[in-house]
C-alpha positions as protocol buffer text, in pm:
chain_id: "A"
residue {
  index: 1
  type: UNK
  ca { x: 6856 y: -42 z: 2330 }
}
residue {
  index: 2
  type: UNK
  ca { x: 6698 y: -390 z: 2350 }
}
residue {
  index: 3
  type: UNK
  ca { x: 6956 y: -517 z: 2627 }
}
residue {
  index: 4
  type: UNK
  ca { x: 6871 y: -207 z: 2824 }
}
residue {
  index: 5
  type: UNK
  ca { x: 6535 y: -233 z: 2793 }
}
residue {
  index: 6
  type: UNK
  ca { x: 6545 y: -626 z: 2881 }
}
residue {
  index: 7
  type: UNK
  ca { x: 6802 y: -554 z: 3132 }
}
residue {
  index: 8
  type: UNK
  ca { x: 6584 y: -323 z: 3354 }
}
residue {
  index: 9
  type: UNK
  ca { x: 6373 y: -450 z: 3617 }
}
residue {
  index: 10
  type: UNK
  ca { x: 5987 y: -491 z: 3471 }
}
residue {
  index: 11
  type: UNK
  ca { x: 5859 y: -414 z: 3829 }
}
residue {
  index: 12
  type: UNK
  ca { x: 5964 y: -92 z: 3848 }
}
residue {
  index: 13
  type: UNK
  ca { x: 5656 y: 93 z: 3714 }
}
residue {
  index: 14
  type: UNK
  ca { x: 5408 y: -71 z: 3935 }
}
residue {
  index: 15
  type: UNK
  ca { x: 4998 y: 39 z: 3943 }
}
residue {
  index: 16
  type: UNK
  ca { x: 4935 y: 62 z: 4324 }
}
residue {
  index: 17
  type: UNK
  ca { x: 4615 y: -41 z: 4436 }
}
residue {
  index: 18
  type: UNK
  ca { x: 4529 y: 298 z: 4430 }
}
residue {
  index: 19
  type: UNK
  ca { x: 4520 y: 366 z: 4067 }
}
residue {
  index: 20
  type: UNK
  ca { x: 4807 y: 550 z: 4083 }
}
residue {
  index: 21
  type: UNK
  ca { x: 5167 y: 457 z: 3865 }
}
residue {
  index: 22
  type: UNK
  ca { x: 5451 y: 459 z: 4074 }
}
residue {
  index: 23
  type: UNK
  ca { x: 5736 y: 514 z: 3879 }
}
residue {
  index: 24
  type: UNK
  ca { x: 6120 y: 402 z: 4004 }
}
residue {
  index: 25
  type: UNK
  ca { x: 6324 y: 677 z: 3867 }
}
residue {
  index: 26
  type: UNK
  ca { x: 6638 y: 503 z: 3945 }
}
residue {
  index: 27
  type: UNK
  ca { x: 6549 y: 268 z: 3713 }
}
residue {
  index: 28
  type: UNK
  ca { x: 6363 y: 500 z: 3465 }
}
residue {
  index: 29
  type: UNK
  ca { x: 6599 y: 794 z: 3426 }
}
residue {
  index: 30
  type: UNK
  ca { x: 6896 y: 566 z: 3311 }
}
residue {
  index: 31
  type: UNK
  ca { x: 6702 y: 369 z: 3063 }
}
residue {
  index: 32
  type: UNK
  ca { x: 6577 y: 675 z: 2894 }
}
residue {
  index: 33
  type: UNK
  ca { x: 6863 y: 842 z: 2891 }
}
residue {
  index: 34
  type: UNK
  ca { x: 7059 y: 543 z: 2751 }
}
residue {
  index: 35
  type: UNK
  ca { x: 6771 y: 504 z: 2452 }
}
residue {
  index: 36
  type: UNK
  ca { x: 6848 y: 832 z: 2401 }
}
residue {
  index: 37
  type: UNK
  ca { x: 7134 y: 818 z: 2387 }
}
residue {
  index: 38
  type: UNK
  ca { x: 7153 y: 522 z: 2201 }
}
residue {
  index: 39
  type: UNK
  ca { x: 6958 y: 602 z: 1928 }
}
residue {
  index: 40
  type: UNK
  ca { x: 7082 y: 975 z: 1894 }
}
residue {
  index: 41
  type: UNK
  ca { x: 7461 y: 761 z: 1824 }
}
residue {
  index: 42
  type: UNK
  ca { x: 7257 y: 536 z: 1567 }
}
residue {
  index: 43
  type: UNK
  ca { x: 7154 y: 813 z: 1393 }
}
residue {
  index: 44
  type: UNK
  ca { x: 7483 y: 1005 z: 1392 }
}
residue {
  index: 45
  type: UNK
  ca { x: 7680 y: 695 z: 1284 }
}
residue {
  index: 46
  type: UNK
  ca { x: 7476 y: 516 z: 1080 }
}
residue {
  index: 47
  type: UNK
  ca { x: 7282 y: 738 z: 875 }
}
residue {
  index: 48
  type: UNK
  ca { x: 7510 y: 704 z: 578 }
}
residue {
  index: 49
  type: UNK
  ca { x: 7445 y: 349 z: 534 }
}
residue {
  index: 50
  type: UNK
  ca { x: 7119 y: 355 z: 634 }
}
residue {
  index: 51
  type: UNK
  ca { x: 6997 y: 628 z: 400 }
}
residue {
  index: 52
  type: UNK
  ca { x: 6969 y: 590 z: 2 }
}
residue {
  index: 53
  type: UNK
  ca { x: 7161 y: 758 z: -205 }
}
residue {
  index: 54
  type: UNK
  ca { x: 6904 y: 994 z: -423 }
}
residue {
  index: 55
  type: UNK
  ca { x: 6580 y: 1155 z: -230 }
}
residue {
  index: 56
  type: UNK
  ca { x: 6266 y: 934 z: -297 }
}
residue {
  index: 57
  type: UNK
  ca { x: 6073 y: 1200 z: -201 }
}
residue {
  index: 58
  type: UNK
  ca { x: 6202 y: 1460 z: -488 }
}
residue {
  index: 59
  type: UNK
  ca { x: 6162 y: 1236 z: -761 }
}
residue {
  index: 60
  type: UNK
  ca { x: 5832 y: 1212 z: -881 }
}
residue {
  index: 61
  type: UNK
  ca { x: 5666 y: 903 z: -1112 }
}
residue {
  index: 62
  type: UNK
  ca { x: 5433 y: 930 z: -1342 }
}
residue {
  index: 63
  type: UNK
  ca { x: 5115 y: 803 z: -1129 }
}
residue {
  index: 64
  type: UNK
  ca { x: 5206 y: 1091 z: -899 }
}
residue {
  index: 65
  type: UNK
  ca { x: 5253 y: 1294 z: -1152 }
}
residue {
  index: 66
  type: UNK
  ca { x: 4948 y: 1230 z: -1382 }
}
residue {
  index: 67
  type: UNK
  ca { x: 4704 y: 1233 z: -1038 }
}
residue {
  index: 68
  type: UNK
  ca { x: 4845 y: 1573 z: -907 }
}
residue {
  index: 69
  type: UNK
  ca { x: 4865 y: 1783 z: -1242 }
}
residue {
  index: 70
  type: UNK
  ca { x: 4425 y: 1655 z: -1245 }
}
residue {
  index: 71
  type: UNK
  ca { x: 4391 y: 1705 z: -874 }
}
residue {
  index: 72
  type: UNK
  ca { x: 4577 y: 2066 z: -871 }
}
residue {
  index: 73
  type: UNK
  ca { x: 4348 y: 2323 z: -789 }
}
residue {
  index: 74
  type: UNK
  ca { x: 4444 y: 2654 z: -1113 }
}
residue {
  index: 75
  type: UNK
  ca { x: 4385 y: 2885 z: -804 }
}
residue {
  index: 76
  type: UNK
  ca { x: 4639 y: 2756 z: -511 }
}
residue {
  index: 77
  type: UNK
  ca { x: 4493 y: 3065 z: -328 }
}
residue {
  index: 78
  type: UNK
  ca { x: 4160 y: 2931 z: -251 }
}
residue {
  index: 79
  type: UNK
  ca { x: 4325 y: 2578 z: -119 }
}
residue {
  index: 80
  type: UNK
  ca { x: 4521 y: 2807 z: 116 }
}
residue {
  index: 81
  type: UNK
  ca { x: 4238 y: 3030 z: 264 }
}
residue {
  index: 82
  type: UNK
  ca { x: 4023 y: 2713 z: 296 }
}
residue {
  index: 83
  type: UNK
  ca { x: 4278 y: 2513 z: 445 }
}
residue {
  index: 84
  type: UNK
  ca { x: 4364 y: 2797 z: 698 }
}
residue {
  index: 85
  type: UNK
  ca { x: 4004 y: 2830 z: 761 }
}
residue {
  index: 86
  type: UNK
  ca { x: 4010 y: 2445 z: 822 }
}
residue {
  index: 87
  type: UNK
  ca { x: 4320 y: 2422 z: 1036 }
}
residue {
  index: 88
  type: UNK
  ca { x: 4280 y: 2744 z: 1249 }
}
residue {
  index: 89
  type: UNK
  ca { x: 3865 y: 2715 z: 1269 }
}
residue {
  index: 90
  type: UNK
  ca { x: 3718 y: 2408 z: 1214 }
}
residue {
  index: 91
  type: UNK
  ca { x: 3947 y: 2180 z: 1388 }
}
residue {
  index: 92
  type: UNK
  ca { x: 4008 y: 2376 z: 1725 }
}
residue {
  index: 93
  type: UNK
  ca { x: 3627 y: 2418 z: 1763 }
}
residue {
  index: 94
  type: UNK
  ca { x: 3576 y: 2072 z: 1687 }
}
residue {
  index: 95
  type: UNK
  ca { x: 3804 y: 1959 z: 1930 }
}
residue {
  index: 96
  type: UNK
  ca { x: 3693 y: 2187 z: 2158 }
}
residue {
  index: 97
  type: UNK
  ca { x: 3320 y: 2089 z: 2144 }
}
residue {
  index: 98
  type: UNK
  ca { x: 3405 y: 1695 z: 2078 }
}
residue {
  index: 99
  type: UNK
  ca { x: 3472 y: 1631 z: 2483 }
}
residue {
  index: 100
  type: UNK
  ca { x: 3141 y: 1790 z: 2578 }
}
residue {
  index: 101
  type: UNK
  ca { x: 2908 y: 1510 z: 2592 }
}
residue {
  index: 102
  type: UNK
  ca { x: 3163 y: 1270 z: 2772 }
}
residue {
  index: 103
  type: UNK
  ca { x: 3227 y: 1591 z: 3056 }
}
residue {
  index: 104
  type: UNK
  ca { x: 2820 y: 1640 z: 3077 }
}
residue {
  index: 105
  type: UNK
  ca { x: 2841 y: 1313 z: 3206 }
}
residue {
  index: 106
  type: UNK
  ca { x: 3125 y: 1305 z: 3471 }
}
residue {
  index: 107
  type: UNK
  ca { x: 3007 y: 1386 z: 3827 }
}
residue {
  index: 108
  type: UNK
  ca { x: 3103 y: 1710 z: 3975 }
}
């Protein structure tokens, strides 16, 4: 992927003095599709000796252990309602409401 990328003309995105990105999609189309490309066949044929032998994620240790048997809540049904509350209340309206002073101050 790092010849194609090097091997693609750097001047084919250019900012016109407009503002505006031109893009050359003669050039762009083929170097995504080769990174694509390129890194779906890394995956496919490397991933055995790439990837470790036993899941780090499954086992545990004992400093993981220790902290999340003290930070473990004895009613997981709470944590749920409060983090659906959080994901499907809180952060929507905060995003929502977080643009408003930047858009009060855009002209119209």
């Amino acid at each position: 992927m790092l010849a194609v990328g090097l091997a693609a003309p750097t001047a084919a995105a250019q900012t016109q003095p407009g503002g505006e990105l031109q893009i050359d999609w003669r050039v762009h189309v083929p170097v995504l599709v080769a990174g694509g490309l390129g890194l779906g066949l890394s995956e496919a044929l490397l991933k055995d000796e790439l990837a470790d032998e036993r899941c780090s994620w499954c086992d545990g240790n004992a400093f993981d252990d220790r902290l999340r048997a003290k930070l473990r809540w004895s009613d997981p049904e709470t944590a749920h309602q409060l983090s659906d509350a959080l994901v499907y209340g809180v952060v929507p309206a905060s995003a929502r409401w977080s643009d408003r002073p930047s858009a009060s101050r855009c002209p119209t």
